[in-house]
C-alpha positions in Angstrom: 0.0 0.0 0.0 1.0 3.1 -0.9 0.9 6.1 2.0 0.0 9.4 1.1 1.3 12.5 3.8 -1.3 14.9 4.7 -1.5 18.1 7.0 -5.0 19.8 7.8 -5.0 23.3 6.6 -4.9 25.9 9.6 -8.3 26.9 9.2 -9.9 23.0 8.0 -12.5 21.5 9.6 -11.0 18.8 11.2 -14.1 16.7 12.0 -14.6 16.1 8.3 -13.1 12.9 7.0 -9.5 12.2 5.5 -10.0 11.2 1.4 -11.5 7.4 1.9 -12.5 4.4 0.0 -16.4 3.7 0.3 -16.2 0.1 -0.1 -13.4 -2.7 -0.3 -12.8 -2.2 -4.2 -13.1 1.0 -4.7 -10.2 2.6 -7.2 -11.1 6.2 -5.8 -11.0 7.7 -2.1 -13.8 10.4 -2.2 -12.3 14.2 -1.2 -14.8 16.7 0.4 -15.5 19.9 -0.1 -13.8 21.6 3.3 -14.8 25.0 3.0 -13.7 28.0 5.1 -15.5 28.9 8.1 -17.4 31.9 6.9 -18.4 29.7 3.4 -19.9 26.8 5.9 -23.0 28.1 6.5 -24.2 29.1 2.4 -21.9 27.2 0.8 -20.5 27.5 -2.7 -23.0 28.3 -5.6 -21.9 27.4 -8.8 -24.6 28.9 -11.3 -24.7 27.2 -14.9 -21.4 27.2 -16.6 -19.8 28.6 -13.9 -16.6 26.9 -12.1 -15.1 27.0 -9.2 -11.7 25.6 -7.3 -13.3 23.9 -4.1 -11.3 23.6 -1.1 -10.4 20.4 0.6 -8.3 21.7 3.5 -5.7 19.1 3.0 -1.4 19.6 1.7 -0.7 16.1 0.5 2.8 14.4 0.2 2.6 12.2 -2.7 5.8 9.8 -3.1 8.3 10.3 -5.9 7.0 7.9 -8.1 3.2 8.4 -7.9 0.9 11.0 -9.1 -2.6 11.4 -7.6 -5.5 11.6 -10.7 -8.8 13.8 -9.5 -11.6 12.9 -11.2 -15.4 13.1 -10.9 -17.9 11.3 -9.0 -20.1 9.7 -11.5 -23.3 10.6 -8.9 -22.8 14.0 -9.1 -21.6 14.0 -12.7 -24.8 12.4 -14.0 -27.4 13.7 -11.5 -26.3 17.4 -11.6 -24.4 17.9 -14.2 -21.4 19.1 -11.7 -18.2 17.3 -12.9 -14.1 18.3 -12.7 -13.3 20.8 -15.2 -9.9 19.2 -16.1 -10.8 15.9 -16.2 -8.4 13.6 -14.5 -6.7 16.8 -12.8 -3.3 15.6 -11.7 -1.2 16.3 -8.1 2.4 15.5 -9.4 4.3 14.1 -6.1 6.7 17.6 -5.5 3.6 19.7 -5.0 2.9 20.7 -1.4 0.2 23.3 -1.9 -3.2 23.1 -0.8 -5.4 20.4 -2.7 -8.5 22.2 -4.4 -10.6 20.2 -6.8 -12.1 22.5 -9.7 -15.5 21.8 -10.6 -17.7 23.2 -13.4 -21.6 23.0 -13.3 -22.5 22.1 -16.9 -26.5 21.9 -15.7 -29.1 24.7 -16.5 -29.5 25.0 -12.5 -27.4 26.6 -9.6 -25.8 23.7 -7.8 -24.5 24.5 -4.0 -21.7 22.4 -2.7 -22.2 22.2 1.1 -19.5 21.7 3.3 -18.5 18.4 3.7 -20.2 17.4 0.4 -18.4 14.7 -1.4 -17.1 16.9 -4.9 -14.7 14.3 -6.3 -12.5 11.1 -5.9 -9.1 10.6 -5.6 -6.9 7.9 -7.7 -3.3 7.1 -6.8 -1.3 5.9 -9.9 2.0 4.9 -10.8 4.7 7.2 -13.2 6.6 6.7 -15.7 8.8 9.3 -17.0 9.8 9.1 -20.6 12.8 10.2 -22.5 12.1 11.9 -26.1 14.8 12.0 -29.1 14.0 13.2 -32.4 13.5 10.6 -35.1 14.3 10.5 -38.6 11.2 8.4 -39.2 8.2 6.6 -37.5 7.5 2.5 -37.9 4.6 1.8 -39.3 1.6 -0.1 -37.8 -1.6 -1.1 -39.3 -3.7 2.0 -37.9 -1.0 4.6 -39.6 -1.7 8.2 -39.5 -5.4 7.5 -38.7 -6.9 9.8 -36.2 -10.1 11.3 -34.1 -12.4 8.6 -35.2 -10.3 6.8 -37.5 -10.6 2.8 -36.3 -14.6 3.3 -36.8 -17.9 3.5 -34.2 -19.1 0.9 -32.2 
């Protein structure tokens, strides 16, 4: 198992949660929305289209090695249309600042995140780091130069 580092934020709401699996299998451990003390009470509204970085109130220490993908909850995604703008988002392992998730609401509705709200889910992966030369040709394969679309539908 790989052990991830965290430190609350001074002003966090300890009481909430460290990111968690739900169940035995799950690939993602669910972040929540930690929001400062004078948000807790509204919360965030994101109005249709609009986006927002939402706090977690977490600094993370990822080991070299490991990158940490954020992506959207599927509830959320498909019952209100509230999803991560930058879908996966990564945290690369030497980043130490605070972990925000950035959500977009892609309904026709205001959505309010609530503190505590489950916004997102975290995956930890394994990195490889390539090296890159310049070529003086490519091999071939059977797919070619065949792009967006190109091996067919279905």
């Amino acid at each position: 198992m790989v052990e991830i580092a965290v430190i609350w934020e001074d002003w966090a709401d300890r009481a909430l949660p460290l990111p968690s699996y739900e169940t035995l299998g799950a690939a993602g451990a669910d972040l929540r929305a930690n929001l400062p003390p004078e948000a807790r009470a509204d919360g965030i509204t994101l109005p249709p289209m609009g986006r927002a970085i939402l706090p977690t109130g977490i600094r993370l220490a990822i080991p070299q090695g490991y990158e940490m993908q954020i992506r959207p909850r599927s509830g959320l995604a498909v019952k209100s249309g509230v999803t991560v703008v930058n879908a996966p988002g990564t945290i690369d392992s030497d980043y130490r600042g605070p972990l925000g998730v950035a959500l977009v609401n892609l309904s026709g509705d205001d959505y309010t995140i609530r503190h505590g709200d489950r916004i997102a889910q975290a995956v930890v992966a394994p990195v490889v780091q390539a090296g890159y030369r310049v070529v003086t040709a490519l091999d071939d394969t059977a797919r070619g130069t065949g792009g967006f679309g190109s091996t067919g539908r279905g």
